[in-house]
C-alpha positions as CSV (number, residue, x, y, z in Angstrom):
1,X,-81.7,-57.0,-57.8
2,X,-80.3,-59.4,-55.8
3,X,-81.6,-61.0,-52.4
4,X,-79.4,-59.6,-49.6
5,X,-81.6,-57.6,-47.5
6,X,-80.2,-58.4,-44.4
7,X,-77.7,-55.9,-42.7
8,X,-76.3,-55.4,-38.9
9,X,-74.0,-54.4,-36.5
10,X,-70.9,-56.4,-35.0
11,X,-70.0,-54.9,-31.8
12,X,-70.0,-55.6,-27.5
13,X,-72.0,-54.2,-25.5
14,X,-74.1,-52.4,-28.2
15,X,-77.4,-52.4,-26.8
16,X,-77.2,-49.1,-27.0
17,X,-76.4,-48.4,-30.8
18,X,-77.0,-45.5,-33.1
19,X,-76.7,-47.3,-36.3
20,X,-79.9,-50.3,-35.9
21,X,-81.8,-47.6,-35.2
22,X,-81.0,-45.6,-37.8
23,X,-80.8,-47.5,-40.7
24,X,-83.9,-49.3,-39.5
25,X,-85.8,-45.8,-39.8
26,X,-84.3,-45.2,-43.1
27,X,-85.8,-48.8,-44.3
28,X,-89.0,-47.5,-43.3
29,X,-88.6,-44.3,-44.9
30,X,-87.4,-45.5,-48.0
31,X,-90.4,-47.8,-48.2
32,X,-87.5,-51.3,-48.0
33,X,-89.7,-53.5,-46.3
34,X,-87.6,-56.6,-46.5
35,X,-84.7,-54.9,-45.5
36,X,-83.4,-55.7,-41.4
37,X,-80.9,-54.4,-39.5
38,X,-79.8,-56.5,-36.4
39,X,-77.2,-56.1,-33.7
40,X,-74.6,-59.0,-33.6
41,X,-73.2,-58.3,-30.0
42,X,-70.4,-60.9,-29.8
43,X,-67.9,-61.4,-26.7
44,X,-65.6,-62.1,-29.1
45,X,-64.7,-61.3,-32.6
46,X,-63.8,-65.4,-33.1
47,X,-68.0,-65.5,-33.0
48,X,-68.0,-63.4,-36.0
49,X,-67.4,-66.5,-38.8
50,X,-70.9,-68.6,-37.4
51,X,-72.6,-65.3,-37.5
52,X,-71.8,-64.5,-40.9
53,X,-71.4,-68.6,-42.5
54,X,-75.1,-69.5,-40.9
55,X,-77.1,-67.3,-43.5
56,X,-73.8,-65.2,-45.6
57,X,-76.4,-64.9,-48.8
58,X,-78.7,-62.9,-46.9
59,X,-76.0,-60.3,-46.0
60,X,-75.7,-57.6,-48.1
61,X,-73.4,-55.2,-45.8
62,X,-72.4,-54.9,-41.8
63,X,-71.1,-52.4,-39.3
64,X,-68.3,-53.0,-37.1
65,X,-68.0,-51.2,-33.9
66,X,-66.0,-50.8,-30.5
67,X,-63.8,-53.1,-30.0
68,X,-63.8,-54.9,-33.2
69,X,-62.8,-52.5,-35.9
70,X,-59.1,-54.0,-36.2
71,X,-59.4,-57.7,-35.0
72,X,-62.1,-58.1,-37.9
73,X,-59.8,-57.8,-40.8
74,X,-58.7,-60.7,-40.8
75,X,-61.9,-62.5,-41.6
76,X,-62.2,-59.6,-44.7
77,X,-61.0,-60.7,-48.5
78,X,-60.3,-57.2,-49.5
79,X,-59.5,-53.9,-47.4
80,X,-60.0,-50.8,-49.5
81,X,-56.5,-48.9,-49.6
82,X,-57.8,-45.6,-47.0
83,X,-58.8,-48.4,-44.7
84,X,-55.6,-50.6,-45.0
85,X,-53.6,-47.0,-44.1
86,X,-55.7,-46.4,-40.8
87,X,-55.4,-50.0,-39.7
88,X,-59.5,-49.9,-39.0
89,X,-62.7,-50.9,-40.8
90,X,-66.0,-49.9,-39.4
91,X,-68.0,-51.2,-42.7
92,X,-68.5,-54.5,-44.9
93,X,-69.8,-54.9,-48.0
94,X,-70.5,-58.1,-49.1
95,X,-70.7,-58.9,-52.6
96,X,-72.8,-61.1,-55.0
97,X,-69.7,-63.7,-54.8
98,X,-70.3,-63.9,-50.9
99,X,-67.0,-62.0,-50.9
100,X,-65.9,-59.1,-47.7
101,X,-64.7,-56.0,-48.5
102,X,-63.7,-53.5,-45.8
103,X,-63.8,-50.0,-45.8
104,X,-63.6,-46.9,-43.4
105,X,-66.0,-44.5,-43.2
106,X,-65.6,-42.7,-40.2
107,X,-62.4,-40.8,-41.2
108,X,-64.9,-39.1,-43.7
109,X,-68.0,-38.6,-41.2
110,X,-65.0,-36.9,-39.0
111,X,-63.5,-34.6,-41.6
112,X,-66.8,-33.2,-43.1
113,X,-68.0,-33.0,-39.1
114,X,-65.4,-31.2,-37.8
115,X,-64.3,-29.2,-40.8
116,X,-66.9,-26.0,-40.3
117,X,-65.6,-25.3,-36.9
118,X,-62.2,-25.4,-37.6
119,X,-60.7,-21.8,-37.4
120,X,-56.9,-20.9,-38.3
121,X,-55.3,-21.4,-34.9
122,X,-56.6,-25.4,-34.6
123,X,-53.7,-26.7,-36.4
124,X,-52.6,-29.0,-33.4
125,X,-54.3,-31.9,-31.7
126,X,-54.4,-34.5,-28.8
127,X,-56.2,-37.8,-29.6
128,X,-57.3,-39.1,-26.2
129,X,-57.3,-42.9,-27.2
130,X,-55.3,-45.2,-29.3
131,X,-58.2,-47.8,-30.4
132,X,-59.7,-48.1,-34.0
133,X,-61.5,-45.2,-33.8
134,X,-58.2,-43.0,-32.9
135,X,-56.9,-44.3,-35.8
136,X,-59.3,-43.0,-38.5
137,X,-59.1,-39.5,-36.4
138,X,-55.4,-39.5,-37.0
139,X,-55.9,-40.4,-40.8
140,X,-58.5,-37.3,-41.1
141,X,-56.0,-34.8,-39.6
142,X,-53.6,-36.0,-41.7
143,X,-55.8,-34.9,-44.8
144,X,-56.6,-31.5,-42.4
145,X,-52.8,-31.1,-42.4
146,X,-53.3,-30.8,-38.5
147,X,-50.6,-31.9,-36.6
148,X,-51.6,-34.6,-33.7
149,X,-50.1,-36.6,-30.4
150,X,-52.1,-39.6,-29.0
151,X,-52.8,-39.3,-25.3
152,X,-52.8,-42.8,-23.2
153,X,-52.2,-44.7,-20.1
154,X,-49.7,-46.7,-22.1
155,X,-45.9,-45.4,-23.4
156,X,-45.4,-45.6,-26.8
157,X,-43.8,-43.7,-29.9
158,X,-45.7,-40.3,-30.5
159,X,-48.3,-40.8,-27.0
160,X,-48.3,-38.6,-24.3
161,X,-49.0,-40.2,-21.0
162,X,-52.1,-38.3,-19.5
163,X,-49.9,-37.8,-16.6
164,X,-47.6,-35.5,-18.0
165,X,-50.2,-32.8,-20.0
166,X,-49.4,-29.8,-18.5
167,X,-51.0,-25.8,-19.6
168,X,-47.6,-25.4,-22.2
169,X,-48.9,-28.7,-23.6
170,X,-52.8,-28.3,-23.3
171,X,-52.2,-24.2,-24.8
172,X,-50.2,-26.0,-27.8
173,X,-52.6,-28.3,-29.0
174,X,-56.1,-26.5,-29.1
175,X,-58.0,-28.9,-30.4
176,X,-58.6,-32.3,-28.1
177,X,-60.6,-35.2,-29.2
178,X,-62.0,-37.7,-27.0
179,X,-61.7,-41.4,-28.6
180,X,-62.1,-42.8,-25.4
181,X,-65.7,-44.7,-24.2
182,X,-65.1,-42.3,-21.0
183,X,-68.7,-40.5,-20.3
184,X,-70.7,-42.7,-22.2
185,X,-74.1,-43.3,-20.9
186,X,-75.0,-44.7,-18.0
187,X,-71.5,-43.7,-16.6
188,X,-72.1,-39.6,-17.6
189,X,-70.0,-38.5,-14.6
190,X,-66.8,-40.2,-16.1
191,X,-64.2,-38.1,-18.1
192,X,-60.7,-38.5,-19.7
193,X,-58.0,-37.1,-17.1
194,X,-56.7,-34.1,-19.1
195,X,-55.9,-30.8,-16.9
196,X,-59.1,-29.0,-17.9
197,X,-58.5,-26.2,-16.0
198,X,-55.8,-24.9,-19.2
199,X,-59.0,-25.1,-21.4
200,X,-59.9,-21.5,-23.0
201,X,-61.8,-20.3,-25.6
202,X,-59.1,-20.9,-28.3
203,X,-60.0,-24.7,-28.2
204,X,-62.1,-27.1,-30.0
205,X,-62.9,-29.7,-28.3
206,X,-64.9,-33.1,-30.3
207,X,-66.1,-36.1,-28.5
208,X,-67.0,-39.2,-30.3
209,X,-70.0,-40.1,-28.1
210,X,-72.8,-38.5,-28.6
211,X,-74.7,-40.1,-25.8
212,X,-75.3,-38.0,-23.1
213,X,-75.8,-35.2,-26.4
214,X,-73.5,-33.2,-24.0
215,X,-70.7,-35.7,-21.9
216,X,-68.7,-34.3,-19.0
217,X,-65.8,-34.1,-21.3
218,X,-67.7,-31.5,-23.2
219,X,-69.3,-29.6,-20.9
220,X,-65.9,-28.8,-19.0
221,X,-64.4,-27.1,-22.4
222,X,-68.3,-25.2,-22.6
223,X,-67.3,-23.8,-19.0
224,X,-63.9,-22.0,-20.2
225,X,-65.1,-20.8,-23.6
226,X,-64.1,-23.8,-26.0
227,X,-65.8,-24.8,-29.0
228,X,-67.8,-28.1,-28.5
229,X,-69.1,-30.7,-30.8
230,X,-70.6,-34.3,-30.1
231,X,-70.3,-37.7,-32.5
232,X,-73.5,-37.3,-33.5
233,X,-72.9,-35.9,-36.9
234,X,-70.1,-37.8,-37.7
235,X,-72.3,-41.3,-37.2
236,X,-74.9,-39.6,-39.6
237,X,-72.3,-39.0,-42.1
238,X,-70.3,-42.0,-41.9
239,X,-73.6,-44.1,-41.7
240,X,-74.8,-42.5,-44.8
241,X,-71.2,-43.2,-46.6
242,X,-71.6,-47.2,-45.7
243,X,-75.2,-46.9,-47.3
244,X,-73.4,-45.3,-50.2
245,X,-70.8,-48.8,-50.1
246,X,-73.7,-51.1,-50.1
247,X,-75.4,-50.1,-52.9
248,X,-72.4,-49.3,-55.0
């Protein structure tokens, strides 16, 4: 076995973060005392090379979160092909030659997430977002064969400006996912500006935060009858396919 025991998290602002607490309970569980997970929060993803150069043989795999996910791939030797096709990585493994191999995991903690509440009608959806995370949402509907727009402040090719959702657009797409940091603890009262009042009880709506457990975003589609689901699974899941990368 080799001596790599050390694993972490590149990110800003990630005080907060699901995954040093989780994988530092599974090293306890697991009875992998020399195994750490730390949080590298950099104010830029230029940092990323000292981190990683001041003790490289100790790393045996990384995270990569919000806002990071595409700016880090050019500091990566090798990006597996699913990963190259979203444009994203969210996980590193680093291998016995020191080298960094990229991969996605959250288009498969999405898919097997959202999958069980996905009834015959959701075959339409708004992505609220258009950062790395949107990204491996749009690859996963792909494989769903769910047809999708991207919602933003921004005008691009295949977005929707926020201002122009109306109830023929909102009734269209009945499943909206929320890619956006908006309603993230502390700031619980924050929500993307999408005409909730067009919500009913043929929508699914999926946030990718899952703290508050229940955002405002969330508990507006609750109010008209939609189906709801947090991130929470989805981190599990993806979390548990990066431990699966390591140790391949």
């Amino acid at each position: 076995m080799n001596n790599r025991f050390k694993f972490g998290l590149i990110g800003r602002n990630i005080s907060y973060s699901f995954s040093r607490k989780y994988f530092s309970e599974k090293f306890q569980k697991l009875g992998l005392t020399k195994y750490k997970y730390f949080n590298f929060d950099i104010p830029e993803i230029e940092e990323f090379p000292f981190i990683l150069y001041q003790k490289k043989d100790d790393f045996k795999g990384l995270n990569v979160t919000i806002p990071y996910k595409e700016s880090i791939i050019k500091y990566l030797g090798e990006v597996d092909v699913d990963a190259q096709k979203i444009g994203a990585v969210n996980t590193i493994k680093v291998t016995n030659d020191n080298k960094l191999i990229g991969y996605n995991t959250d288009a498969y903690g999405f898919v097997e997430s959202i999958k069980p509440l996905l009834k015959n009608h959701h075959n339409k959806a708004l992505i609220l977002g258009t950062g790395g995370a949107s990204k491996a949402v749009a690859f996963a509907l792909e494989m769903l064969n769910i047809q999708f727009k991207f919602v933003s402040r921004k005008v691009a090719e295949n977005v929707y400006l926020y201002s122009v959702l109306n109830k023929d657009i909102i009734e269209e797409y009945t499943v909206i996912i929320n890619c956006t940091p908006l309603g993230t603890y502390p700031n619980i009262d924050d929500a993307p500006n999408i005409p909730f009042q067009f919500i009913n009880n043929k929508h699914l709506l999926y946030d990718l935060i899952y703290n508050p457990e229940e955002t405002k975003f969330l508990q507006e589609g609750k109010k008209r009858g939609a189906i709801t689901k947090n991130g929470l699974e989805m981190l599990e899941l993806q979390a548990e396919k990066s431990w699966e990368i390591w140790n391949s």
